[in-house]
N, C-alpha and C positions, 0 to 999 in steps of 0.2 A: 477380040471380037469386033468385026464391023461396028462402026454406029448403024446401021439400019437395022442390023441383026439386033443388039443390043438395046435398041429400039422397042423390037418387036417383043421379045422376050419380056422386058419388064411391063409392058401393057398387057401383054398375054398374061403374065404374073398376079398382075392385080384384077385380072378378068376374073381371071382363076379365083383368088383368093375370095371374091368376093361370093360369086355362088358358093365357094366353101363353105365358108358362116351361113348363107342361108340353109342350104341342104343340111351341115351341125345342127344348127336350132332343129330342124324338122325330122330329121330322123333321130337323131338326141332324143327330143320330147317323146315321139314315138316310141323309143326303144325304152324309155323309163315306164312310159303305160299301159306297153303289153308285157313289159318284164312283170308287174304286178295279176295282168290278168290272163296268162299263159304262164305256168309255173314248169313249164317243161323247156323254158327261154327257144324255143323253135322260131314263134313270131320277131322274136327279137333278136334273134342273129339274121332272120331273112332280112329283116331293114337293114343292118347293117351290111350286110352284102350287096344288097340295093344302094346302099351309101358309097362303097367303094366303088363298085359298076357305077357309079354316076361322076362320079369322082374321075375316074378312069376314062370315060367318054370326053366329059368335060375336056380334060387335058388333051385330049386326041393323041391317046395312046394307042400304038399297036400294038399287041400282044404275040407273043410266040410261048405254045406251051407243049414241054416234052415231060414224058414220065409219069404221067396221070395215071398210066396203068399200074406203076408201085403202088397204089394204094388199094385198101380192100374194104369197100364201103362199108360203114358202122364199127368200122376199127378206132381204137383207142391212139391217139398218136402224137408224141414232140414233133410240132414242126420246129427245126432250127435254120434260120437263115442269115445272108449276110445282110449289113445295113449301111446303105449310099444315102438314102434319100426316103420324105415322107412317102414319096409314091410305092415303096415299101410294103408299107402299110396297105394302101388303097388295095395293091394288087393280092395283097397275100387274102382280103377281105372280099374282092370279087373272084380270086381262082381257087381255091381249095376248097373241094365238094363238102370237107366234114365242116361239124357245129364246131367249133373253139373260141378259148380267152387266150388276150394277151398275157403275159407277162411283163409289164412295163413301170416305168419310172415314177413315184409318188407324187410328182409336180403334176403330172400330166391331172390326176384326180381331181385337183382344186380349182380347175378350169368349170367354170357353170357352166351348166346343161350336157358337157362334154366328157365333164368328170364323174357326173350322178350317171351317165348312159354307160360309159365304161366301166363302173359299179356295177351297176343292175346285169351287166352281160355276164359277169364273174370274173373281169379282170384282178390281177393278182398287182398290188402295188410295191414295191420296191423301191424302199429308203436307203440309196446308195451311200450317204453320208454315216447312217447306222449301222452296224454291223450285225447289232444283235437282232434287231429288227428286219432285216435284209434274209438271215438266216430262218426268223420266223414264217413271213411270206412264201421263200421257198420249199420248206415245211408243207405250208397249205397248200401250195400249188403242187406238190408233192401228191398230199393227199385230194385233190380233187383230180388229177388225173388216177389214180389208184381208182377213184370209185365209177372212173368211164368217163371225164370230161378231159377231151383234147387240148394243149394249149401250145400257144405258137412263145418260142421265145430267140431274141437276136443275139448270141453269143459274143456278139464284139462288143456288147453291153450298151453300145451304141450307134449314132450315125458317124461314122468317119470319111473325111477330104479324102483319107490314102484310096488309091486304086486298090492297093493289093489288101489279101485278107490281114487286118491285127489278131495279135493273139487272142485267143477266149477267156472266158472268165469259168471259174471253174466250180463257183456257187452252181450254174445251174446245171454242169454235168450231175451234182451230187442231188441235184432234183431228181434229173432223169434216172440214175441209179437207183433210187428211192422208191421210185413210182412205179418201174420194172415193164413200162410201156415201149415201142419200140421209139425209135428216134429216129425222125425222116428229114435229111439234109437236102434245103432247098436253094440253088443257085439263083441270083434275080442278077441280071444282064444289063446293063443302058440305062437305070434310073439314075445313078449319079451324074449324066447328063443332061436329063430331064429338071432335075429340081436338085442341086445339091446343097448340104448342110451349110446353114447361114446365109440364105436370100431368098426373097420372093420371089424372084424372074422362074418362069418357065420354059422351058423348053419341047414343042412337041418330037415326037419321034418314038421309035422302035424298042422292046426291051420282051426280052426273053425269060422266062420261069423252065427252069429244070428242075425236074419232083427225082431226085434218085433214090435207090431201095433202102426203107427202113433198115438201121443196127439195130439192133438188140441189146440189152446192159448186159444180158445174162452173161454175155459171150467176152466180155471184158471185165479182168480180176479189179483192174484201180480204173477211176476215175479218169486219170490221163492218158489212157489207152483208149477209153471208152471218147473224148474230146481231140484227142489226136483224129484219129476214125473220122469225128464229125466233120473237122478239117480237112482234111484229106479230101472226106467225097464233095464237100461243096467246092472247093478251090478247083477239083475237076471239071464243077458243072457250072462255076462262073468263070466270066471272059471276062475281067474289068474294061479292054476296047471296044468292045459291040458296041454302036453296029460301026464303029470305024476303024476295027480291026478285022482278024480271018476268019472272026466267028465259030470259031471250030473248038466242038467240045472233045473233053480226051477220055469220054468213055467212064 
């Protein structure tokens, strides 16, 4: 990387990171005092959608978004997606119209103000180190989509360097089976050069979201069919080169 470039990026990074923390404190705070006085969390996923949209801006991210017609408003639904980068996060939090929790990592929780707000949304915590524990959350997350809440979860269990898809983890196929909701594999495009695992620099530029059609568990006997599947269709509708590859999705 140039030094000018490399320059830029890291100033831009700490730009970045700094209205981070402020916007965290403020819609955090927010998101914990309408979760108490909206009991139907509506107030409190708009903030956080507001948090990502700002988020998003901030970064002067362009967006490209396909597939939005796969979905059927007030539907029950796994988002699964891949995972490059926090802007991940931001994007899945300002583009997809339905309410949903995460599904995410236990450390994240004990972060103040950031941890009690991801609480209060109904994020689902996951102690990777536990196994018994790990199996319990997924459980819940299990049954809180059963009962109509959507939750978004990143099958590679994390953020990974690789361009290409890692295998899945196969704890949360056995959610999605469980829960009997469809599963909607989402392609994200370009984040891993925007912000990749392990630095603050940032990088502005372009990054794509492909929504492709909901599976169904019904429709797959085991588990590994049902997560093959998931595989498949995002590996389709991600480009790890965007935007400095042919861009072209395969359908």
């Amino acid at each position: 990387m140039p030094r000018t470039r490399s320059n830029f990026t890291l100033a831009f990074g700490l730009w970045f990171h700094f209205w981070f923390v402020i916007l965290t404190i403020i819609g955090g705070s927010l998101t914990i005092l309408f979760s108490f006085l909206d009991s139907s969390g509506r107030m409190a996923h708009r903030i956080t959608r507001e948090w990502g949209r700002a988020l998003v801006c901030l970064g002067r991210i362009t967006v490209q978004v396909e597939g939005m017609e796969n979905l059927v408003p007030g539907e029950t639904y796994v988002f699964a997606a891949n995972h490059r980068s926090n802007f991940d996060i931001y994007l899945l939090l300002a583009l997809l119209p339905e309410k949903f929790a995460f599904v995410a990592k236990k450390s994240l929780f004990k972060i103040p103000i950031f941890g009690q707000a991801i609480d209060r949304m109904g994020c689902i915590p996951v102690d990777r180190e536990n196994i018994q524990q790990a199996i319990r959350s997924l459980n819940q997350a299990a049954a809180r989509i059963s009962r109509g809440n959507s939750i978004a979860i990143f099958p590679e269990g994390t953020r990974t360097l690789s361009p290409k898809l890692i295998p899945f983890k196969k704890g949360v196929f056995i959610m999605a089976q469980k829960s009997g909701q469809p599963v909607v594999p989402v392609g994200l495009s370009g984040t891993r050069f925007i912000q990749p695992r392990g630095t603050i620099r940032v990088q502005p530029g372009p990054v794509k979201m492909i929504i492709r059609p909901p599976l169904f568990p019904q429709n797959f006997r085991r588990k590994e069919e049902l997560m093959a599947a998931v595989h498949q269709s995002i590996a389709a509708a991600y480009d790890p080169d965007f935007p400095h590859g042919t861009g072209k999705f395969n359908g």
